[in-house]
TORRO-456766 format. One line per 10 residues: number of its first residue (from 0); their letters; for each residue x, y, z of C-alpha. Coordinates in steps of 0.05 Angstrom, whole numbers, plus 32768, in hexadecimal, padded with zeros to 4 digits. Layout:
<sites>
NUM	a	X,Y,Z; ... $
</sites>
This chain:
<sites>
0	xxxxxxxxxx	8086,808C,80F1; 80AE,805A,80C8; 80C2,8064,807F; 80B6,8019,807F; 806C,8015,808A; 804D,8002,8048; 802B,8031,8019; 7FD9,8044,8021; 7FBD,8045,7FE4; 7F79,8042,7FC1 $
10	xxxxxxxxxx	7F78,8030,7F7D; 7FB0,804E,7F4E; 7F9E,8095,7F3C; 7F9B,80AB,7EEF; 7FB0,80DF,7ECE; 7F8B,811F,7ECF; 7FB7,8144,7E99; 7F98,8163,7E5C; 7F96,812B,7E26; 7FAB,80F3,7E61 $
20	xxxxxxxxxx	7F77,80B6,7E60; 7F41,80B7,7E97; 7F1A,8092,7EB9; 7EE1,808F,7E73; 7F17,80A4,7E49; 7F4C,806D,7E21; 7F64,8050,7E64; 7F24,8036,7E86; 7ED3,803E,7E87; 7E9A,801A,7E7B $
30	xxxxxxxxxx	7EA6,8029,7E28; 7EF2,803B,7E2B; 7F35,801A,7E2E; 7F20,7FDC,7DFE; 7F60,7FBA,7DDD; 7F61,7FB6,7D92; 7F86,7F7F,7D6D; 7FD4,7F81,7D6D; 7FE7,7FA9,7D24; 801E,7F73,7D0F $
40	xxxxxxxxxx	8011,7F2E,7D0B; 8033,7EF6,7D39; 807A,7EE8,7D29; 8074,7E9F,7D2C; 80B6,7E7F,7D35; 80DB,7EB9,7D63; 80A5,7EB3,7D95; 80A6,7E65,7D93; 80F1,7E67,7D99; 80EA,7E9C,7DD8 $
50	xxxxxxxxxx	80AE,7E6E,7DFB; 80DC,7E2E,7DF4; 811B,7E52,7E14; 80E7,7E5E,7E4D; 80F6,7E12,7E58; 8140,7E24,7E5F; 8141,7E15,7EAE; 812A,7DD8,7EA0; 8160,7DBC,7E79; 8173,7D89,7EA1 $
60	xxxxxxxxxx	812E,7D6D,7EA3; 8119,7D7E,7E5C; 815D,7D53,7E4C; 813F,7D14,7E7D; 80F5,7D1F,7E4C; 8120,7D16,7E13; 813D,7CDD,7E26; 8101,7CB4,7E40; 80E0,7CC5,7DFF; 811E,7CB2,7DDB $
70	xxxxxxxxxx	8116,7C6F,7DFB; 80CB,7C65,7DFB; 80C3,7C74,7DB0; 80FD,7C3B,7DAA; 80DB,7C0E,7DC0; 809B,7C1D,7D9F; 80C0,7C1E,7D5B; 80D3,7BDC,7D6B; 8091,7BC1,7D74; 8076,7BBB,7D2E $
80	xxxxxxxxxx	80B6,7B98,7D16; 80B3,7B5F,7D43; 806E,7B55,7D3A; 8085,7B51,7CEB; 80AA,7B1A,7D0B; 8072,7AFF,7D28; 804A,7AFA,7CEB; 8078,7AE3,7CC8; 807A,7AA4,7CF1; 803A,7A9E,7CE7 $
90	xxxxxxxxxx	802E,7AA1,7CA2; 8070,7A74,7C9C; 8055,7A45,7CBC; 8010,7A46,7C96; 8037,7A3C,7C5E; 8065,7A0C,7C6C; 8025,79DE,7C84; 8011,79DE,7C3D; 8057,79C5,7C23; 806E,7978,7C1D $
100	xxxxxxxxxx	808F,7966,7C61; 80D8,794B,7C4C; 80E6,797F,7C1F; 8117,79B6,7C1B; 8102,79FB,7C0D; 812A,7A02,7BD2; 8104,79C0,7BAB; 80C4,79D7,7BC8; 80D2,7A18,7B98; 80E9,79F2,7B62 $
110	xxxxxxxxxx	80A5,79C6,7B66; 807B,7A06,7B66; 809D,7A20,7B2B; 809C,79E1,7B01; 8051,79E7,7B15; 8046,7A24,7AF9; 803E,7A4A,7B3E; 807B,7A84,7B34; 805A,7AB1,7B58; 8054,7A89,7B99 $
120	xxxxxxxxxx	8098,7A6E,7B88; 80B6,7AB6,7B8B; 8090,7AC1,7BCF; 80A3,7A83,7BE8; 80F0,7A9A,7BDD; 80ED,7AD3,7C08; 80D8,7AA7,7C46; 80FA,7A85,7C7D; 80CC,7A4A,7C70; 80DB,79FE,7C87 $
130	xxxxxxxxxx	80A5,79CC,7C5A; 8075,79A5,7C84; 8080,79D2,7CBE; 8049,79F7,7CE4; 8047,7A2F,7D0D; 8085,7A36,7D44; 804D,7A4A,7D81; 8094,7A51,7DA6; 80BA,7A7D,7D81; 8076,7AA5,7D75 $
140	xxxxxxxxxx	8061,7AA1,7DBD; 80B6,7AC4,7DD1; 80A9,7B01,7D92; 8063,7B16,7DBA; 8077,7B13,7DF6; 80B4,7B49,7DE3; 8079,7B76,7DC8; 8053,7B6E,7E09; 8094,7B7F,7E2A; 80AC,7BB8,7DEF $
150	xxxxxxxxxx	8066,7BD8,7DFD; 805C,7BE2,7E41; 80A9,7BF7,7E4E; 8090,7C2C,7E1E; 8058,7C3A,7E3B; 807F,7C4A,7E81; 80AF,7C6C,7E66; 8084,7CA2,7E46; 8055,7CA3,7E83; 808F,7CBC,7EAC $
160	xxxxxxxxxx	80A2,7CE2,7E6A; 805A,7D07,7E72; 8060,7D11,7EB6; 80A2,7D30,7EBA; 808E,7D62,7E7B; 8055,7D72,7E9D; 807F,7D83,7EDA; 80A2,7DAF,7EB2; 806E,7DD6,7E8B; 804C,7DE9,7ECF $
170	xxxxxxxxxx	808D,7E04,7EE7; 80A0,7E23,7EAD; 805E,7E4A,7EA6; 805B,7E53,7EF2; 8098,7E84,7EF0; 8081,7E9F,7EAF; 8044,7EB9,7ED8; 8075,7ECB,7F0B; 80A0,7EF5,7EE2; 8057,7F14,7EC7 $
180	xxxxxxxxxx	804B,7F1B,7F08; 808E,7F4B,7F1D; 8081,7F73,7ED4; 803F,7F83,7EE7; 805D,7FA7,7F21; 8097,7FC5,7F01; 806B,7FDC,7ECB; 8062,802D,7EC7; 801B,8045,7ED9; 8011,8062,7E92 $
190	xxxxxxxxxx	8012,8022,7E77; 7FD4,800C,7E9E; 7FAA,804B,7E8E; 7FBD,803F,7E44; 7FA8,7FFA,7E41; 7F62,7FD5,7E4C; 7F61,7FB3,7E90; 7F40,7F79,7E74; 7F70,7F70,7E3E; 7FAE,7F73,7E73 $
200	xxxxxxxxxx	7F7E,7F40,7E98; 7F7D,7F16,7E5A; 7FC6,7F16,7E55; 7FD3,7F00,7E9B; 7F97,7ED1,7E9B; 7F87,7EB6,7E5C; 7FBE,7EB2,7E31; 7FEB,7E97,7E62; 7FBA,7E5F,7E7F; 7FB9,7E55,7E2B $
210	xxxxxxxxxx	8003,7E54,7E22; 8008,7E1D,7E5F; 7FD1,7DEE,7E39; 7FF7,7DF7,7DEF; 8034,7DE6,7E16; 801B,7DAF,7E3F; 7FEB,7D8C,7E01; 801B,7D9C,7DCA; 8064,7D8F,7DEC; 805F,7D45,7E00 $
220	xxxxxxxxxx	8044,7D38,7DBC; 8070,7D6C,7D94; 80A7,7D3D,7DB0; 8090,7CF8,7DA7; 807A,7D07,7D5C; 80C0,7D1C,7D4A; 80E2,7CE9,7D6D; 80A7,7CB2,7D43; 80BA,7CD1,7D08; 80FE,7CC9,7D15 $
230	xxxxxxxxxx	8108,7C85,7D30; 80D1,7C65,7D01; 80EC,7C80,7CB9; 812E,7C54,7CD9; 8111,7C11,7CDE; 80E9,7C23,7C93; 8129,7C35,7C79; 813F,7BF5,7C98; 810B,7BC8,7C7E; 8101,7BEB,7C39 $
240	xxxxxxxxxx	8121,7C23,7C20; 80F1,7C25,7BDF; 80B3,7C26,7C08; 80DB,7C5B,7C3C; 80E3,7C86,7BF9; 8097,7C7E,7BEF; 8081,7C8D,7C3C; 80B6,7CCE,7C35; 808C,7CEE,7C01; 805A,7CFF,7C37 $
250	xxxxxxxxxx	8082,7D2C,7C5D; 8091,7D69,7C2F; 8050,7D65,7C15; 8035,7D6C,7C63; 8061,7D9F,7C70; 804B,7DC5,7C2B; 8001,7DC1,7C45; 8010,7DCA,7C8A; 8036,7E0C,7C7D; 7FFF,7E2B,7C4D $
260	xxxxxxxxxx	7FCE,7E1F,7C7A; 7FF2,7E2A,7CC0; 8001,7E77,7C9D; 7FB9,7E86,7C98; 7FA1,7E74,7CD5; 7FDC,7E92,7CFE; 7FB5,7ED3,7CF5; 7F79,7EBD,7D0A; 7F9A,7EA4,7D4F; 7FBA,7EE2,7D5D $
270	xxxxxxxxxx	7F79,7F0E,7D52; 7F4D,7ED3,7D75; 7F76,7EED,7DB1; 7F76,7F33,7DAE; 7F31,7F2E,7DA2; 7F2B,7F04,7DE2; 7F52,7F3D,7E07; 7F1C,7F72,7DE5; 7EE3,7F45,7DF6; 7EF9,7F49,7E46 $
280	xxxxxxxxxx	7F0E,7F8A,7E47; 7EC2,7FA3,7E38; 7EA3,7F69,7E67; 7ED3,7F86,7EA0; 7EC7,7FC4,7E8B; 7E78,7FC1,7E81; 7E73,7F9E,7EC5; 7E98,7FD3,7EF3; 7E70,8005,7ED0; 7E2F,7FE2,7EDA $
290	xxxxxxxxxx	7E15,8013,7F01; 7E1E,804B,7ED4; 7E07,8028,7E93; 7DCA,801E,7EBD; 7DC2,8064,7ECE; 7DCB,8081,7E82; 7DA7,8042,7E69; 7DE3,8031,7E35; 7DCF,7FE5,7E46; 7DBD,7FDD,7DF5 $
300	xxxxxxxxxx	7E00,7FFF,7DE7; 7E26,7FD5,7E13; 7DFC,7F91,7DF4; 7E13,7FB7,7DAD; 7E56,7FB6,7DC7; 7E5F,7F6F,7DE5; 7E3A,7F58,7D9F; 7E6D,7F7A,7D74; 7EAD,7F5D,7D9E; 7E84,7F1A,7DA4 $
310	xxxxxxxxxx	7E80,7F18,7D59; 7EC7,7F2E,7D47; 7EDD,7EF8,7D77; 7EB5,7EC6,7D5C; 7EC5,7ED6,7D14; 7F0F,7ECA,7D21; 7F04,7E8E,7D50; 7EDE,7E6E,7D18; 7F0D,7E80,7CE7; 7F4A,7E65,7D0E $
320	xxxxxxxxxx	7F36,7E26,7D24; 7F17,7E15,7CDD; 7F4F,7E25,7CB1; 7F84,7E03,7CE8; 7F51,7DCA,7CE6; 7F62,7DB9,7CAA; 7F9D,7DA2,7CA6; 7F8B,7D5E,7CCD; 7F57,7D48,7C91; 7F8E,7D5B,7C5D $
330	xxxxxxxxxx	7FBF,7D2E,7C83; 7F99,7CF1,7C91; 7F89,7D02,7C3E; 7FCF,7CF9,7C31; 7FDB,7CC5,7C68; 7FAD,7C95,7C43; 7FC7,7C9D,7BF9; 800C,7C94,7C1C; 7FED,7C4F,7C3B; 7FCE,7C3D,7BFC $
340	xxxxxxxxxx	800D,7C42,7BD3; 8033,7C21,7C09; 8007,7BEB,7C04; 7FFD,7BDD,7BB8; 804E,7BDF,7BB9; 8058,7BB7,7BEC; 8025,7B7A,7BDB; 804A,7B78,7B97; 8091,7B72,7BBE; 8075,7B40,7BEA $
350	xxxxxxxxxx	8057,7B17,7BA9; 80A6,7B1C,7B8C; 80C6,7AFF,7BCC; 80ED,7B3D,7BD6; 80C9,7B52,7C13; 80A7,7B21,7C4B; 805D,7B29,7C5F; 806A,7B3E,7CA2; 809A,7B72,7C84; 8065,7B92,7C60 $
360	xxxxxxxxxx	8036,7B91,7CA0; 8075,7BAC,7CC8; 8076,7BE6,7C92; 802E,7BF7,7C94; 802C,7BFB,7CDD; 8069,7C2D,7CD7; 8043,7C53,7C9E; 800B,7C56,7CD5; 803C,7C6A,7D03; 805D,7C9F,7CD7 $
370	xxxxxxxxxx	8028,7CC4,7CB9; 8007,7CBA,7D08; 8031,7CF7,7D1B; 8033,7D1B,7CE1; 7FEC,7D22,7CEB; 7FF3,7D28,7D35; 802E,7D68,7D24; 7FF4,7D81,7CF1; 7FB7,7D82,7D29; 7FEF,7DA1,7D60 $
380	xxxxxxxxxx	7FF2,7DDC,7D26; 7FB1,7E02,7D46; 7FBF,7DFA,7D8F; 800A,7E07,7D7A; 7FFA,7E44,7D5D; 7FC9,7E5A,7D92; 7FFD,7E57,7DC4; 802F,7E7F,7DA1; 7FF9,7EB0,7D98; 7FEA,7EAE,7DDB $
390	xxxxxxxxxx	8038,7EB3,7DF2; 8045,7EED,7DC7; 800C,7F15,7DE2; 8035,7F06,7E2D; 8070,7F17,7E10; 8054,7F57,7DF8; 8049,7F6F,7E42; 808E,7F4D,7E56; 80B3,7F74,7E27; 8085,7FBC,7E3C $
400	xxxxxxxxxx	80B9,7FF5,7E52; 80C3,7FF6,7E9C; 80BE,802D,7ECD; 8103,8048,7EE1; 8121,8008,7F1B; 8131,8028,7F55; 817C,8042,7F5A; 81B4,8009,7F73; 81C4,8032,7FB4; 8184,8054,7FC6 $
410	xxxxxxxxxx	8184,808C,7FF1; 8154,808C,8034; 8127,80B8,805D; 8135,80D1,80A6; 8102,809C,80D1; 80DD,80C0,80D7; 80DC,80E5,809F; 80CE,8137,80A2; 80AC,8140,806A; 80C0,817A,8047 $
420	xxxxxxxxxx	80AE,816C,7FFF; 80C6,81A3,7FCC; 80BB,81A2,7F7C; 80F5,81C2,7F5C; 80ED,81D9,7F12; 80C1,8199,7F03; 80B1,8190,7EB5; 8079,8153,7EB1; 8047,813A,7E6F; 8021,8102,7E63 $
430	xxxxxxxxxx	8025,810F,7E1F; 8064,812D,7DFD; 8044,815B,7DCB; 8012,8176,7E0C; 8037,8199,7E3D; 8012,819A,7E85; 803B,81AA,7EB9; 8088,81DD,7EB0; 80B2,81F2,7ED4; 8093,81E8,7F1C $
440	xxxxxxxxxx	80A2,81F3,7F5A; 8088,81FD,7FA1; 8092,81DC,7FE6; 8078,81C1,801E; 8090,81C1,8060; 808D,818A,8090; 8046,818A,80AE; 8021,81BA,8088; 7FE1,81AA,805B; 7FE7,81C7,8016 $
450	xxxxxxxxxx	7FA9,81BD,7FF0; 7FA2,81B3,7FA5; 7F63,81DC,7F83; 7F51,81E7,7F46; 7F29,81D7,7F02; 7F2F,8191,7EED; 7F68,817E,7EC0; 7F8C,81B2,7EE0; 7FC0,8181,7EF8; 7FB2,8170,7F45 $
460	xxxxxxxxxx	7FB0,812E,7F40; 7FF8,812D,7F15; 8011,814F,7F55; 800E,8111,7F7D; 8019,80DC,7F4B; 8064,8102,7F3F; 8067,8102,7F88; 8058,80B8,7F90; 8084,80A9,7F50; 804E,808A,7F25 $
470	xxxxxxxxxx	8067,80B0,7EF1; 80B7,80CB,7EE5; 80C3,8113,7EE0; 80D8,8136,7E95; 8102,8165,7EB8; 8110,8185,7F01; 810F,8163,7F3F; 80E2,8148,7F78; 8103,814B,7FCA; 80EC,812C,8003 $
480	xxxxxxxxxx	8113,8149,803F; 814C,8156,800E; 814B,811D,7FEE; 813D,8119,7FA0; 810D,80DD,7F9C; 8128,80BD,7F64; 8162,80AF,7F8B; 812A,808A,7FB8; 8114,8044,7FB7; 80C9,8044,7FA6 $
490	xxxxxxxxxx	80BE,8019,7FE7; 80DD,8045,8011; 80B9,807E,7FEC; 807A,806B,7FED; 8086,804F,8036; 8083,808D,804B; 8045,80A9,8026; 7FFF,8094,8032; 7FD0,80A1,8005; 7F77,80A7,8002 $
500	xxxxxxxxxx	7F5C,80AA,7FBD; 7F19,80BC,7FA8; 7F0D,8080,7F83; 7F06,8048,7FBF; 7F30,8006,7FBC; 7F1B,7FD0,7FE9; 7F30,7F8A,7FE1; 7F07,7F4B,7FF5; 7F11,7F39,803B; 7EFA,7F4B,807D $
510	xxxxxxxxxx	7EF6,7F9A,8093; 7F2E,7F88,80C8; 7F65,7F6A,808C; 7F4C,7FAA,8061; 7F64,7FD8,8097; 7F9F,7FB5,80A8; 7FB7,7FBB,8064; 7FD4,7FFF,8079; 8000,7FD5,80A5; 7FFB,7F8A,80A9 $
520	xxxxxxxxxx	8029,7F87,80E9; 7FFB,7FBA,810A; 7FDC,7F9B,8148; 7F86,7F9F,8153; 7F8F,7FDC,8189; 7FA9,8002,8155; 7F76,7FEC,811F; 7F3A,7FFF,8150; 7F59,8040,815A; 7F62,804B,8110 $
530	xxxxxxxxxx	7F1D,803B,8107; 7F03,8060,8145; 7F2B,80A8,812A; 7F09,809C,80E5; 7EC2,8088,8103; 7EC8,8051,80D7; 7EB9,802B,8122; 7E83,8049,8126; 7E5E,8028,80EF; 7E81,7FE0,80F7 $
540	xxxxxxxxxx	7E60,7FD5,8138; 7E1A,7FDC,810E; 7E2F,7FA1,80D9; 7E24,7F58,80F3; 7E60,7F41,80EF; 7E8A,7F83,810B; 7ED5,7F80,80EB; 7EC8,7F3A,80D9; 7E9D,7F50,80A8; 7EAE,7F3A,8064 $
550	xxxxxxxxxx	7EB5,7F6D,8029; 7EAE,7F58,7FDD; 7EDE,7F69,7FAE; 7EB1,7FA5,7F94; 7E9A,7FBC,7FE2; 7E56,7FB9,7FCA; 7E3A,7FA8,8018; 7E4B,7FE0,8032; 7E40,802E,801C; 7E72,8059,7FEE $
560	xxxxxxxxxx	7E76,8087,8029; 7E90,804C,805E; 7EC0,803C,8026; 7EE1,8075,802A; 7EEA,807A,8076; 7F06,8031,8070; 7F3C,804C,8044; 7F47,8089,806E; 7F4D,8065,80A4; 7F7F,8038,807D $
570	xxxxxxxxxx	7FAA,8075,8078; 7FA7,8080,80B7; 7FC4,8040,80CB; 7FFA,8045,80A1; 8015,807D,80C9; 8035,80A0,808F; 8063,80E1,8092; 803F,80FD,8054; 7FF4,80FA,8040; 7FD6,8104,8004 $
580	xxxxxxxxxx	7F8B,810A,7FFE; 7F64,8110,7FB9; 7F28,811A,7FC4; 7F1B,80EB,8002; 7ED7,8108,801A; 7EB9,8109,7FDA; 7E87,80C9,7FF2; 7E7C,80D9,802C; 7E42,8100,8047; 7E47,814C,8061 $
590	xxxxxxxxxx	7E37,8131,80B3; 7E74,80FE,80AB; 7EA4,812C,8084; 7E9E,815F,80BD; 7EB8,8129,80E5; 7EEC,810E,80BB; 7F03,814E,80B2; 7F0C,8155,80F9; 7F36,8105,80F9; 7F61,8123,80BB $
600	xxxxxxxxxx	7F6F,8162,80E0; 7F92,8132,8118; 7FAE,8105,80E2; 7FD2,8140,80C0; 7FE9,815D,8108; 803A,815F,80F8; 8034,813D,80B4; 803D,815A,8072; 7FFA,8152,804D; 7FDF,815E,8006 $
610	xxxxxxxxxx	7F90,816B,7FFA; 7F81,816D,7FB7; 7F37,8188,7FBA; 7EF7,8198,7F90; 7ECE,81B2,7FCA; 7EEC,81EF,7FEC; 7ECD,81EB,8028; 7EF0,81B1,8038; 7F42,81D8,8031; 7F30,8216,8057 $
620	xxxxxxxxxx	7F61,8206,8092; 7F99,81E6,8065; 7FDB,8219,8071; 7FEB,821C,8027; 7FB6,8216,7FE7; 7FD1,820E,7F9D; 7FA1,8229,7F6B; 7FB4,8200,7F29; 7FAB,8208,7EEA; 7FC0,81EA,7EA8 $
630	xxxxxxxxxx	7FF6,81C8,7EC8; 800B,820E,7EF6; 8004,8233,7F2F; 7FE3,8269,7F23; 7FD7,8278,7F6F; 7FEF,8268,7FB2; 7FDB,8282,7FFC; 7FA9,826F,802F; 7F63,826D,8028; 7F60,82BC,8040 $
640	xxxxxxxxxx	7F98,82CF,801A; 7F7D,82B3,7FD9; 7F37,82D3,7FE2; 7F51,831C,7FF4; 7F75,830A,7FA8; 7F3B,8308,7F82; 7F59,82DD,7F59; 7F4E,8290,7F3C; 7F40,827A,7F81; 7F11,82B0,7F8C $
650	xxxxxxxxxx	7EEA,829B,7F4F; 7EEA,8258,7F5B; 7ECE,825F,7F9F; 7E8D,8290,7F8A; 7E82,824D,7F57; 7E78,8225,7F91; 7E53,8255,7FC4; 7E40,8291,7FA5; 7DF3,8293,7FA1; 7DD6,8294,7F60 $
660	xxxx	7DBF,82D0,7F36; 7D79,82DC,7F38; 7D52,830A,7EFF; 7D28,8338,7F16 $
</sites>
């Protein structure tokens, strides 16, 4: 036997302390465990700073984004200005046409103003104009060819641009899933049974699959907007720094409306959410438990249920998308009495000759282009928001307490290991203000069966889980062979322990892959025999497919009773130097437990094994039986022993066989 072999286990045991959560109570069930909103709302700009340094790794190429955006928002800023250019050629030349050829420009002004025509005189001066000259198809034919060539170089450039951000969002949310990932299995057990599986679920699903999309949809154009803003309030500046002044006036008055209405939706995000995590915590929940809602017909409860969550979902849903959604209409409102000032200002500059016509058209496309990402910033706000929600909420389980990490020098266990397990003065609560188990001891020597009995919520089941380490001692000390194991890895630990629980795991995959999981490396003459000392052989031959056959993720094709054998027999390939069983023959029927009694006898042979057991009958022949209750031992013996006592044990065996009372 090999402390190396990995770790037999069904699905993580719960606590069975007085006031610990259950299987129906706050931890799980079909109408338990449900998530309720978080009790402080988001704190906007910390997270957003945290889920931006999660781009940290990426500096190099987050740099390389900048840059090309830098460049490609250049050249787009460019644009509009030669096309200014380009008009202005035009409408020189329309002019000029209408002039006296031989003329200079200054005597064609003169002319107009002896005329009486001042105002086109004063327009007239602000042109580069040559009388009796058309259009120059040339010159015009050189300024759109640059825009062709300004465009698409802008257009490549933020292609790559999109493709290297999106490069880097997928790899920065890949390790964040990573690194939820590693938490999840450095999380304490307690935190599990005191939180909804479908909200953790949520967490690991949802929110992060909706912190990648506000990262991917919102980054690229986060970016570009900025940079628009930026580089086109330059060339307004540039052209006309009283119409600049004019465009400016939109900005704190977006940011005033933004701000007011980005603070009441952020809210509505964060409980949209946590609602979402409630919402699939009783879906997960009411589907495992299908079966039993069935069976106490709680189906209308259950529809009651879903209907509430539904409702409270929808109810913040609908109120965070419609207050975030309106900010766009309020900023194409004050986009277009931006454009209409603009305008009104700038025909009247154009009609004095201070500014040329293809300056004002410059200007209005840069309006267009400046109030373009304001609005664009303002319609990011919901999906920006969303995201933060959605990264606080991962953050949340980041930032959970760990369980104790393993020491830096672990000790290790003979190979094999003996298996003398000894509880020395061991203090353990779920709950502080509860006390369940103080100031225990007993031990075990190497290859002798000790059995667990009594009343439920006597603490049996916390035996194991402080053997296995799921939960850290309050005081005293747990030794394998000597060894305190919190000096021990948990790999090597639990390498050493296998483990049948009376709840059944399976995964989905074939019979064969289930049993290997006791030991992947183990070859198929060791599987059959696994399988042929727990009879589970015996009804694989029967199924079409034999070990090929393919088991869903719930094991509903084949019987609660196989189940178990398959994770018996899992146990048995694992090969372990201690065994714990809790309550492994509870499924199956009386004809097969007789047998698998008979395959756990040889299994325990020279192995140090722990029985926790409801039904006596089954502990008879174990060398050593703890009676517990309320967290002691209030007996210990063997089965005779404990009978002669009269005691607990006594009484708890006439509850199970003693024949009823009957009045005469």
């Amino acid at each position: 036997m090999s402390a190396s072999r990995p770790t037999t286990t069904t699905a993580p045991a719960r606590p069975a302390g007085p006031g610990g959560p259950g299987p129906l109570g706050r931890g799980g069930g079909p109408f338990g465990g449900m998530a309720g909103p978080p009790q402080k709302a988001l704190d906007f700009v910390p997270s957003a700073k945290r889920l931006l340094g999660r781009l940290a790794p990426e500096r190099a190429g987050v740099a390389l984004v900048i840059a090309l955006a830098l460049v490609s928002v250049t050249l787009n800023a460019i644009g509009p200005r030669l096309l200014g250019h380009g008009t202005d050629l035009i409408f020189q030349g329309v002019i000029g046409r209408q002039l006296p050829e031989g003329v200079s420009k200054d005597e064609a002004i003169e002319d107009l103003r002896a005329d009486g025509q001042g105002t086109f005189a004063d327009m007239l001066s602000g042109m580069d104009v040559v009388p009796g000259q058309g259009v120059d198809f040339g010159a015009l034919q050189t300024v759109l060819l640059g825009v062709l060539a300004l465009y698409v170089g802008a257009s490549l450039f933020m292609w790559i641009q999109a493709y290297l951000l999106n490069t880097i969002v997928q790899r920065t949310v890949f390790r964040l899933r990573s690194d939820v990932e590693d938490k999840i299995h450095r999380l304490p057990l307690k935190y599990f049974d005191a939180n909804s599986r479908g909200d953790v679920l949520s967490r690991v699903t949802n929110d992060i699959d909706n912190v990648s999309q506000s990262l991917q949809q919102t980054m690229s154009q986060l970016l570009n907007s900025l940079l628009t803003v930026v580089g086109v309030l330059a060339m307004m500046i540039w052209i006309s720094p009283l119409l600049a002044l004019i465009a400016l006036v939109t900005i704190p008055l977006s940011m005033i409306v933004t701000t007011v209405i980005a603070k009441r939706s952020q809210k509505q995000f964060v409980a949209q959410w946590a609602h979402t995590g409630a919402l699939n915590g009783q879906i997960e929940e009411a589907y495992t438990g299908h079966a039993l809602v069935q069976v106490f017909g709680r189906q209308r409860e259950v529809e009651q249920s879903f209907a509430g969550k539904n409702e409270e979902l929808y109810q913040a849903s609908f109120g965070a998308q419609f207050v975030s959604g309106l900010i766009m209409p309020a900023m194409f409102f004050l986009g277009n009495l931006n454009y209409v000032a603009i305008a009104v200002v700038g025909g009247l500059r154009v009609a004095s000759g201070t500014m040329t016509l293809g300056d004002v058209q410059a200007f209005v496309q840069y309006t267009r282009q400046f109030t373009q990402p304001l609005t664009q910033l303002a319609s990011m706000a919901n999906l920006l928001q969303s995201g933060v929600a959605s990264a606080e909420r991962v953050f949340q389980l980041l930032d959970e307490p760990e369980q104790v990490p393993d020491p830096a020098s672990p000790a290790t266990l003979d190979d094999p290991p003996r298996g003398r397990v000894e509880f020395e003065h061991v203090t353990f609560s779920y709950d502080p203000d509860q006390p369940l188990i103080e100031d225990l001891s007993l031990v075990a020597e190497p290859g002798q069966t000790v059995a667990i009995v009594g009343p439920t919520g006597a603490g049996k089941t916390t035996l194991v889980n402080l053997i296995m380490r799921f939960y850290e001692l309050q005081g005293g000390r747990i030794t394998i062979d000597g060894r305190d194991i919190a000096g021990l890895s948990r790999d090597e630990l639990r390498g050493s322990i296998g483990m049948v629980l009376q709840d059944t795991w399976l995964f989905g995959g074939t019979i064969r892959e289930n049993l290997a999981y006791g030991d992947p490396s183990a070859p198929e003459e060791r599987i059959r025999a696994a399988a042929e000392a727990t009879y589970v052989d015996r009804f694989v031959h029967s199924l079409p497919d034999g070990y090929d056959t393919v088991i869903d993720e719930e094991g509903d094709n084949i019987s609660a009773g196989e189940k178990q054998l398959l994770t018996i027999a899992r146990a048995f390939l694992a090969d372990p130097s201690i065994l714990i069983l809790d309550e492994a023959t509870s499924s199956v029927d009386t004809r097969t437990e007789v047998l698998v009694q008979h395959a756990m006898a040889a299994l325990r042979s020279d192995r140090t094994s722990f029985v926790i057991a409801h039904r006596l009958s089954t502990i008879r022949d174990a060398d050593l039986i703890l009676v517990m209750r309320d967290g002691a031992i209030v007996e210990q013996g063997s089965h005779a022993e404990l009978l002669e006592r009269r005691g607990a044990y006594f009484d708890l065996y006439n509850s199970q066989f003693a024949l009823p009372a009957v009045e005469e």
